[in-house]
Structures are given as C-alpha cells and as structure tokens.
LUMZA-936543 format. One record per residue (C-alpha): residue number from 1; x, y, z. Coordinates in Angstrom, 2 decimals. Example, Ala and Ser with C-alpha at 12.3 -4.5 7.8 and 13.67 -1.06 7.14 Angstrom:
% residues 2
<num: 1 | xx: 12.30 | yy: -4.50 | zz: 7.80> $
<num: 2 | xx: 13.67 | yy: -1.06 | zz: 7.14> $
//
This chain:
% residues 244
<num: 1 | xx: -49.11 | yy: -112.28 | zz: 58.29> $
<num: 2 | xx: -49.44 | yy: -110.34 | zz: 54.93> $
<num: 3 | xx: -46.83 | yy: -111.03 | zz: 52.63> $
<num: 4 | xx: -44.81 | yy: -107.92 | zz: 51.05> $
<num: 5 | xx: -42.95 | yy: -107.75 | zz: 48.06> $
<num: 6 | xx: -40.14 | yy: -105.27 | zz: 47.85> $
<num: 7 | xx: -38.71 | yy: -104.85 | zz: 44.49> $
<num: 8 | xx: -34.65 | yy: -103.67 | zz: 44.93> $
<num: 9 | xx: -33.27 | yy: -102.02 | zz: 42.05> $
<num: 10 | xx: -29.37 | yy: -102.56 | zz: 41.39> $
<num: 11 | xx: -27.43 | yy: -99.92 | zz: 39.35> $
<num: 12 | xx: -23.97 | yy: -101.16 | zz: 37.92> $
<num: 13 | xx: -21.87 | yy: -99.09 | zz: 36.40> $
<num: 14 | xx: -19.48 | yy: -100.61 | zz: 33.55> $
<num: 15 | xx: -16.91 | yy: -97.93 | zz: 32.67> $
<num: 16 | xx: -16.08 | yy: -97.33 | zz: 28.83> $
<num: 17 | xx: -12.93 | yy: -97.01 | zz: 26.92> $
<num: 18 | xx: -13.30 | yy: -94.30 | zz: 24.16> $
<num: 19 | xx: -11.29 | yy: -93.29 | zz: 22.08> $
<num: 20 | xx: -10.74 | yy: -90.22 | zz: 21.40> $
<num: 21 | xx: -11.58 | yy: -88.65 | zz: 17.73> $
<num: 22 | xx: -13.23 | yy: -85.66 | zz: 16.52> $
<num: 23 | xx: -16.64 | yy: -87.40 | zz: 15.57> $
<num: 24 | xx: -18.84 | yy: -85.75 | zz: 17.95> $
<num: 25 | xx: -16.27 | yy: -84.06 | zz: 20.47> $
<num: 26 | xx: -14.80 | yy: -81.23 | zz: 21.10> $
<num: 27 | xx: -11.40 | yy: -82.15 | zz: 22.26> $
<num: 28 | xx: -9.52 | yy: -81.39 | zz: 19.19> $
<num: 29 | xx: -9.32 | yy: -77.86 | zz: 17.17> $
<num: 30 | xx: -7.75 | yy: -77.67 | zz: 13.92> $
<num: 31 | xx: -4.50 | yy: -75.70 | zz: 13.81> $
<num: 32 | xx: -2.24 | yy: -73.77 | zz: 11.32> $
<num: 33 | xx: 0.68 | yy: -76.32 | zz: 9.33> $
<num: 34 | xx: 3.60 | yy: -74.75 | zz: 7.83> $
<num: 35 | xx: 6.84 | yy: -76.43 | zz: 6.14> $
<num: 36 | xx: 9.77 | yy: -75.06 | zz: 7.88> $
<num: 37 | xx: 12.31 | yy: -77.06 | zz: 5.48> $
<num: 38 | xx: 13.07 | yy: -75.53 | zz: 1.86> $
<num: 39 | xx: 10.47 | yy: -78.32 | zz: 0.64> $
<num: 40 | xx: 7.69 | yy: -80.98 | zz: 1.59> $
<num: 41 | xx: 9.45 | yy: -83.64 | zz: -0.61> $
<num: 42 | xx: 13.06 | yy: -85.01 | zz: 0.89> $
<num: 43 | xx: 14.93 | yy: -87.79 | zz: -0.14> $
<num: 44 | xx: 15.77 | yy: -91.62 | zz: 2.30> $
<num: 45 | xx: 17.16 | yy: -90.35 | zz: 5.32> $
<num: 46 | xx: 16.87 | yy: -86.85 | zz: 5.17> $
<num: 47 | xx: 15.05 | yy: -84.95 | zz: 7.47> $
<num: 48 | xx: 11.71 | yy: -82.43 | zz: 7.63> $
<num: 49 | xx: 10.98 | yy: -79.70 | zz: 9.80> $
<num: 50 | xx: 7.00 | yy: -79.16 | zz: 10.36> $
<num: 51 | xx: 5.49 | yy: -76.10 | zz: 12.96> $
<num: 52 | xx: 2.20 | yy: -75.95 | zz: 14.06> $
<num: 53 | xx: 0.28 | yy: -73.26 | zz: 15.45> $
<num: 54 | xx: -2.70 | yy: -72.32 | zz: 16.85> $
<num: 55 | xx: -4.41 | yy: -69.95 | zz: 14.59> $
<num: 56 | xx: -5.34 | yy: -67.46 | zz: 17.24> $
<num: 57 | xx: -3.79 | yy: -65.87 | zz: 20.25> $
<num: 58 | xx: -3.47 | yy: -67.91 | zz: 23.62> $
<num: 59 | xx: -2.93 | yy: -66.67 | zz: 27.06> $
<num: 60 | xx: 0.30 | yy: -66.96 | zz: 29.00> $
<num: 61 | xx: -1.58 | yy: -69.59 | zz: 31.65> $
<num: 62 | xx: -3.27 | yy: -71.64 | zz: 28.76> $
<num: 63 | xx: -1.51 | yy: -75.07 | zz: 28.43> $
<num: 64 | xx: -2.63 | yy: -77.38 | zz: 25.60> $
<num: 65 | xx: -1.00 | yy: -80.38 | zz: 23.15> $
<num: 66 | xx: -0.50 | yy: -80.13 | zz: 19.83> $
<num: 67 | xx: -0.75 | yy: -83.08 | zz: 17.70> $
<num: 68 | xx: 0.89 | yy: -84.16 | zz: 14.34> $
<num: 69 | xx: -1.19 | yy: -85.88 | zz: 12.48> $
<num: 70 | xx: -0.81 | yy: -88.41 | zz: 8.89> $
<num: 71 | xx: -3.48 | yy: -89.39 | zz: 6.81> $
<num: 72 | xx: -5.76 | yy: -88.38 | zz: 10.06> $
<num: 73 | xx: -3.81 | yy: -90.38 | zz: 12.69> $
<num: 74 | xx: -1.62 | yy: -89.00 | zz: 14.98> $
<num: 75 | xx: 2.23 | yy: -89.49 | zz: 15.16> $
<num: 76 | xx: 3.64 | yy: -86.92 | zz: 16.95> $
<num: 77 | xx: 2.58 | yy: -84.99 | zz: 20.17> $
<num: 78 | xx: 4.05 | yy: -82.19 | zz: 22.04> $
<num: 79 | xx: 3.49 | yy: -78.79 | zz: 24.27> $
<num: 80 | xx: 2.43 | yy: -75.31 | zz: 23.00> $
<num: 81 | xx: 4.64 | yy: -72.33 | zz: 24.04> $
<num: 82 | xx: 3.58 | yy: -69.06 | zz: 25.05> $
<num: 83 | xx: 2.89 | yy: -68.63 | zz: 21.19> $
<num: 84 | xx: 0.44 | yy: -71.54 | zz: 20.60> $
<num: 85 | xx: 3.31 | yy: -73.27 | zz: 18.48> $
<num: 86 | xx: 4.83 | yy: -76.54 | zz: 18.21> $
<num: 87 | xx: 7.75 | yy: -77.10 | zz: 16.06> $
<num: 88 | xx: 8.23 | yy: -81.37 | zz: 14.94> $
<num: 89 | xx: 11.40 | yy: -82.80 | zz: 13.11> $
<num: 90 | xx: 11.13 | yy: -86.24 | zz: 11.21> $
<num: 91 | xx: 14.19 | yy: -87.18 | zz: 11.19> $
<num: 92 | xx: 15.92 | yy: -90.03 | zz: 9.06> $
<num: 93 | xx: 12.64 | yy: -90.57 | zz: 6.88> $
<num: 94 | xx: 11.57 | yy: -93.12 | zz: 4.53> $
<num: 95 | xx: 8.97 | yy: -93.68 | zz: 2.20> $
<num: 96 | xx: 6.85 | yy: -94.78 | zz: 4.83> $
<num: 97 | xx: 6.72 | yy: -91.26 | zz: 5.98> $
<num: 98 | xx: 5.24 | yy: -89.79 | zz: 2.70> $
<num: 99 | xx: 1.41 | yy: -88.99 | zz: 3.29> $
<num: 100 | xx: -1.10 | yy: -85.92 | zz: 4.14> $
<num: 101 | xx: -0.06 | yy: -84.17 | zz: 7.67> $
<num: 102 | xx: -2.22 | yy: -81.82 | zz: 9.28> $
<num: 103 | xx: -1.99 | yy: -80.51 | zz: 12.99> $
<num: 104 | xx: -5.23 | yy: -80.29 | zz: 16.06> $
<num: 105 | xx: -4.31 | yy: -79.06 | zz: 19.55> $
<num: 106 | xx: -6.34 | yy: -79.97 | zz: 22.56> $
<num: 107 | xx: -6.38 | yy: -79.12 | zz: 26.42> $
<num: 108 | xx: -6.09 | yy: -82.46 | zz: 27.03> $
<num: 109 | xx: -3.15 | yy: -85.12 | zz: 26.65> $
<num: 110 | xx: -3.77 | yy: -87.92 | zz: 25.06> $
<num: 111 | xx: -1.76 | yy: -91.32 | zz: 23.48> $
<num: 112 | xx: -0.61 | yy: -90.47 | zz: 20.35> $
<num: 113 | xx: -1.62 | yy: -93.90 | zz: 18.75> $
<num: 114 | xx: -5.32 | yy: -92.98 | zz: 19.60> $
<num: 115 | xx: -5.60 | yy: -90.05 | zz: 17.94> $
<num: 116 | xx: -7.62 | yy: -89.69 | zz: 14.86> $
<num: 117 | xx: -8.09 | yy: -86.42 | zz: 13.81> $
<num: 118 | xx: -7.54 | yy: -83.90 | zz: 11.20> $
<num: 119 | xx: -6.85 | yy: -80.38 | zz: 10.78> $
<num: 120 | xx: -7.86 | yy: -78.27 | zz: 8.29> $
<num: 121 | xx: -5.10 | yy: -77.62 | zz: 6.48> $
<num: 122 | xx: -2.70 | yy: -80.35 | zz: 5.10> $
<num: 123 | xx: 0.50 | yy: -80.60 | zz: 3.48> $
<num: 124 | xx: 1.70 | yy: -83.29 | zz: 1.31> $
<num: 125 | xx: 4.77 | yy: -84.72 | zz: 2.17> $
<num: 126 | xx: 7.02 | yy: -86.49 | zz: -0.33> $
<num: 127 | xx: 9.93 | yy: -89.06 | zz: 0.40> $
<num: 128 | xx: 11.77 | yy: -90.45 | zz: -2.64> $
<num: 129 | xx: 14.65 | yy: -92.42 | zz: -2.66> $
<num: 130 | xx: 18.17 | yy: -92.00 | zz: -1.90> $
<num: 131 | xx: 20.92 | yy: -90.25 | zz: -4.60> $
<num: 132 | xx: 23.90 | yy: -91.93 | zz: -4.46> $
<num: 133 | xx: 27.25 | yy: -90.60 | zz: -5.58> $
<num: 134 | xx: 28.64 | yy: -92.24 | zz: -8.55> $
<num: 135 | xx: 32.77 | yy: -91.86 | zz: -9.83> $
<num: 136 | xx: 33.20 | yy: -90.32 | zz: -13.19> $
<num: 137 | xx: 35.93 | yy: -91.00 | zz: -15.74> $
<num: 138 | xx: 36.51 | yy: -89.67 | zz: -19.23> $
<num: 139 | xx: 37.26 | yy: -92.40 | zz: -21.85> $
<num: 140 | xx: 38.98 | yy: -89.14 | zz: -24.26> $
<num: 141 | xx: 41.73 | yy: -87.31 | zz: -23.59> $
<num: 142 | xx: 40.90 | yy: -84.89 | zz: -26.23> $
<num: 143 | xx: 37.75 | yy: -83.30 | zz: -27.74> $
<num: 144 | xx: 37.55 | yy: -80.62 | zz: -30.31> $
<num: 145 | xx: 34.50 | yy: -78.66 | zz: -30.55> $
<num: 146 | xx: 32.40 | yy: -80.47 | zz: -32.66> $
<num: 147 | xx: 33.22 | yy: -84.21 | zz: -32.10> $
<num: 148 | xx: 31.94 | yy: -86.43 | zz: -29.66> $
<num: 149 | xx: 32.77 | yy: -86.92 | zz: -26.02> $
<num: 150 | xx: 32.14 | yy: -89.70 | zz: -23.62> $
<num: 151 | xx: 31.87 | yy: -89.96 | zz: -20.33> $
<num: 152 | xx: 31.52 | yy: -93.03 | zz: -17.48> $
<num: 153 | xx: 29.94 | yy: -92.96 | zz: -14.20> $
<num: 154 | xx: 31.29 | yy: -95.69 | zz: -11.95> $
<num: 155 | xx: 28.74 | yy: -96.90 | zz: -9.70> $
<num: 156 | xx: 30.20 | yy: -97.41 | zz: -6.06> $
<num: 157 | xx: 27.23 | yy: -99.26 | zz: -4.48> $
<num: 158 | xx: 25.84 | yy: -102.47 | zz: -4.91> $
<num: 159 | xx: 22.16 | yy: -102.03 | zz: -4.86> $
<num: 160 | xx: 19.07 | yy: -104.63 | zz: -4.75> $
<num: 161 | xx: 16.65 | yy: -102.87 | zz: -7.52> $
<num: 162 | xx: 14.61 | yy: -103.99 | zz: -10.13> $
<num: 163 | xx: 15.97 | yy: -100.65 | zz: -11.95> $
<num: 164 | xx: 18.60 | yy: -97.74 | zz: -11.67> $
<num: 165 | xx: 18.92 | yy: -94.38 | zz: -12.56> $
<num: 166 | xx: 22.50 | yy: -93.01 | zz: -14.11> $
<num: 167 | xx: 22.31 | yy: -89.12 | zz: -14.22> $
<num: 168 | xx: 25.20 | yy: -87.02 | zz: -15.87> $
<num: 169 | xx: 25.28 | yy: -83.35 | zz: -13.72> $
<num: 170 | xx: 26.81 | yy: -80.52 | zz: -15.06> $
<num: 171 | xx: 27.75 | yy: -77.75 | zz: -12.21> $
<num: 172 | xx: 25.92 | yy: -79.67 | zz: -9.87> $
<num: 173 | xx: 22.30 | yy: -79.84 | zz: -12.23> $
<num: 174 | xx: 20.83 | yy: -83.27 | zz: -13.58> $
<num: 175 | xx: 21.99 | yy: -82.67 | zz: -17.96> $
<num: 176 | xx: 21.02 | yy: -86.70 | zz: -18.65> $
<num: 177 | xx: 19.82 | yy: -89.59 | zz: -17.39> $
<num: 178 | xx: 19.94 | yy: -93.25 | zz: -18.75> $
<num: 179 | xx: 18.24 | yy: -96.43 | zz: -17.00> $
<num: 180 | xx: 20.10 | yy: -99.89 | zz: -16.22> $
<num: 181 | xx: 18.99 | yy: -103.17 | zz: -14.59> $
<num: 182 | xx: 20.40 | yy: -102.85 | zz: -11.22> $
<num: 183 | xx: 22.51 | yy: -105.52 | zz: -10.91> $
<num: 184 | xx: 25.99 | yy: -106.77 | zz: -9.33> $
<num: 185 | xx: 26.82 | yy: -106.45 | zz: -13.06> $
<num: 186 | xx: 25.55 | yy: -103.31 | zz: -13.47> $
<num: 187 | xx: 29.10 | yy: -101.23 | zz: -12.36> $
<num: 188 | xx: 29.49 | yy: -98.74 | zz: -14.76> $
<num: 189 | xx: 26.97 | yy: -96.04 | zz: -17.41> $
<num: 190 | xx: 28.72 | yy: -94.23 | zz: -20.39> $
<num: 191 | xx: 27.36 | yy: -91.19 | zz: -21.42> $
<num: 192 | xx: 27.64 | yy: -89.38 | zz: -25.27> $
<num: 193 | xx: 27.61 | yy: -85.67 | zz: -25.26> $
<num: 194 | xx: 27.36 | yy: -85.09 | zz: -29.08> $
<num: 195 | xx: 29.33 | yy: -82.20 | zz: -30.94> $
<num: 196 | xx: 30.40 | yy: -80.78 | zz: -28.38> $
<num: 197 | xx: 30.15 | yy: -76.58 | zz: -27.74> $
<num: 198 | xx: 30.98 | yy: -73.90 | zz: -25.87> $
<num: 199 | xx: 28.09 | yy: -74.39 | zz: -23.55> $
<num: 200 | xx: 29.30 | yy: -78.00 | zz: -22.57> $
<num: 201 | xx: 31.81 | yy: -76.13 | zz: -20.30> $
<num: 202 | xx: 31.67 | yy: -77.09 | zz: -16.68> $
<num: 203 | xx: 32.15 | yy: -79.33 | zz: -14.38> $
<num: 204 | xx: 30.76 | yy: -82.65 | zz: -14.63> $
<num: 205 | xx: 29.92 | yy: -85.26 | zz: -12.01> $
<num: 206 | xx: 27.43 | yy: -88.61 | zz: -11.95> $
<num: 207 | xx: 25.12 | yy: -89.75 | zz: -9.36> $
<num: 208 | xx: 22.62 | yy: -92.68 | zz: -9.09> $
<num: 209 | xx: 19.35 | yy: -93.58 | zz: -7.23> $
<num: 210 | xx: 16.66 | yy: -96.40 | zz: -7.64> $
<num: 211 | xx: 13.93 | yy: -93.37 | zz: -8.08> $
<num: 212 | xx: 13.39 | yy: -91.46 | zz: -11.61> $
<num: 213 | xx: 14.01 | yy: -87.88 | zz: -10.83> $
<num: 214 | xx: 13.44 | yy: -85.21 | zz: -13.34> $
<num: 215 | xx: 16.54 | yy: -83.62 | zz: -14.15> $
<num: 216 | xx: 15.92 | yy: -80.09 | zz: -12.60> $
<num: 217 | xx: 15.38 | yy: -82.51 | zz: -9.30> $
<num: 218 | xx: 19.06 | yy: -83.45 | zz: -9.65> $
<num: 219 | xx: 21.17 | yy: -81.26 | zz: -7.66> $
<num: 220 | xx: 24.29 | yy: -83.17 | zz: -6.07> $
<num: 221 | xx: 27.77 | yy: -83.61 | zz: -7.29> $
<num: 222 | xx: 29.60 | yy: -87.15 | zz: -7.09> $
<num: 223 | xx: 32.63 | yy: -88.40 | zz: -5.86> $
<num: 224 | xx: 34.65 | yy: -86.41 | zz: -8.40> $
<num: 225 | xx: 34.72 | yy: -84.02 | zz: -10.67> $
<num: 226 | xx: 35.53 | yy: -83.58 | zz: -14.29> $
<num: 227 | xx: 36.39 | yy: -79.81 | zz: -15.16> $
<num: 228 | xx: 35.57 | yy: -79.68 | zz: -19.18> $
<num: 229 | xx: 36.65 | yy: -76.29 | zz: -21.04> $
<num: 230 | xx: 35.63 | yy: -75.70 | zz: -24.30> $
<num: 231 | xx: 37.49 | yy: -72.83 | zz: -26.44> $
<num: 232 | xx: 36.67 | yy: -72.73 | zz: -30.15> $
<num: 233 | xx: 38.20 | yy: -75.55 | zz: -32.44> $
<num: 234 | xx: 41.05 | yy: -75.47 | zz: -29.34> $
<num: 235 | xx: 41.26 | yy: -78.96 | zz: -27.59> $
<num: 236 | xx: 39.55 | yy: -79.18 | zz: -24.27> $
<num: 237 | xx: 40.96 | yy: -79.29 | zz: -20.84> $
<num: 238 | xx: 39.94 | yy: -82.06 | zz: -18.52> $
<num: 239 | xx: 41.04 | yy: -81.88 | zz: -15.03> $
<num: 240 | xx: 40.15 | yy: -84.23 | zz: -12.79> $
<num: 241 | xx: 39.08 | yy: -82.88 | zz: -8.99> $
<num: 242 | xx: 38.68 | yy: -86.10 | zz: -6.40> $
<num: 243 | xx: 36.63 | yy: -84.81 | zz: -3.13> $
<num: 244 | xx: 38.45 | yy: -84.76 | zz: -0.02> $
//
C-alpha cells in the first residue's frame, strides 16, 4: 500500500485593534476652526465657544462627525448639520484646558479618546487664573489737587498662593498693580496715587488674582466703588457705592 502524504494548510485569522489616526488613512479631513467667544484666552471657570466647519459644501444626505481636537488628541465629538458645522462650548475651564485646538471631520464615528489627529488650522487657547473682587476703602477724607491720596483694597478671599496680585481699576480699567505674599496675613494692599489731577477722576475699585495680568487685561470692578472728583485746588468728593 503506497503511503501518501497530504500536507493541510490552516489559515487563522487574528483580528486587530487599530487605532484610528491620520498616519496613513483617510478617515479624517481637516476642517475650518473659528473662535466664536470675544477671545481665545478666558479666565478659571469661564467658558469658550469654538465652531467647526467643513471647508466646503456638503449635501443634505451626507452625515459625518466632527472632532475637537488639543494638542492633536481629540476631546470633543459631535454631528455636522446641513451646513457641515459643529459648534463646541468648554464650559467651566481651567488651566488644564489651555493648548492648540484644531478640528477633522470623518464619515465615521469614532471614541473620542482614540483620536489623534490634527487639522490644519489651530487656535491657541489661553486660560489664566481667576480675578477676584477685592473691597476698597479710602484712608483720606480729603485731597486737594496736588497732594497725595491713598487707597486700600481689602482682600475678601483667603487664597493658597505662593504670590498675589493687588490691582487698583479706575472706571473699570487695571491703573496699578502691586504684588504680596499670599498669605492668611496678607488681608489688605494700600495704594499711593501721587499729586493728584484732574484726570484721577473716576471711579475706583480693586480686584485680585494669583496670575500677573497686564493692566489693559484688567477689566472688572470690585465689591465697591469709590467715586473720586477732582475740581481745581477744590477738595474732592468721595462717595462710596456698595454693589447690590
């Protein structure tokens, strides 16, 4: 009896997880990025509004994803309309939300968390930190123009900080700053607005935050305001106006 050999091939098939990216697929297309807030940097706890859209026209039946992406991961997903756009809102941000965002749309849907991908346009956004509101007194009754006048800022919140920052606002508008250690101790800033004149009219207010704003960043009244008028050699009138 001859002997046969019969050699039996087995195929196995050993299914893959990938990932999906834009390295060597076509599953994502870049789309348009626009800031729909007044600016791309916002303060702790703030909000920003972000729309994407695709950059070209879509039919009615076409239904794809659009994807938010930071520092080429994604964060965010959600449908297209009829108009290929996609409006996002980060709401209550913190720093941890600064970073690069960009927006790619796909036909498919994917888990955000495995997206990595990048459009190309990006927009820088910026979260600093929180502006408190501070309670201002006036340590003179009386200023003629010319002299001195000083003003405190009473800080209302106890703050863990290496250091804080004090700012004087006139009509609403960052005029000084001065640093402090943050500290339990640290409870009240006195400001010096030397020789006073005409031009020191307004209202004044104080605010504090842990980040170092530029002064034309500054725009928020505290807890109070002191109404300063300055007429000549006259004496000033301070009024004081307590927020409701």
């Amino acid at each position: 009896m001859d002997l046969q050999c019969f050699i039996i091939h087995i195929l196995v098939m050993i299914p893959l997880s990938v990932s999906p990216t834009t390295d060597g697929l076509d599953d994502f297309h870049p789309a348009e990025i626009y800031i729909k807030s007044r600016s791309s940097t916002v303060k702790v706890e703030e909000f920003i509004a972000i729309k994407c859209a695709i950059p070209h026209q879509i039919n009615s039946n076409d239904n794809f994803n659009m994807y938010l992406c930071k520092n080429g991961v994604g964060v965010k997903m959600g449908p297209t309309g009829q108009k290929g756009e996609c409006d996002f809102i980060l709401k209550t941000v913190s720093e941890l939300d600064s970073g690069n965002y960009s927006c790619v749309y796909s036909s498919k849907k994917y888990p955000v968390a495995n997206v990595s991908a990048s459009g190309q346009k990006t927009i820088h956004v910026k979260v600093t930190g929180k502006i408190w509101s501070g309670m201002i007194t006036e340590t003179q009754r009386s200023v003629r123009e010319g002299e001195d006048l000083t003003l405190t800022c009473r800080i209302t919140v106890t703050l863990t900080c290496a250091e804080l920052y004090v700012y004087l606002c006139l009509n609403g508008i960052g005029k000084q700053v001065m640093s402090v250690s943050c500290s339990i101790y640290s409870t009240s800033t006195t400001f010096l607005l030397s020789k006073v004149k005409h031009e020191h009219s307004g209202n004044y207010s104080c605010v504090y935050s842990t980040h170092n704003y530029s002064l034309s960043e500054v725009r928020k009244a505290g807890e109070n305001t002191v109404f300063i008028q300055v007429q000549g050699k006259n004496l000033l009138i301070i009024n004081i106006l307590t927020k409701n």
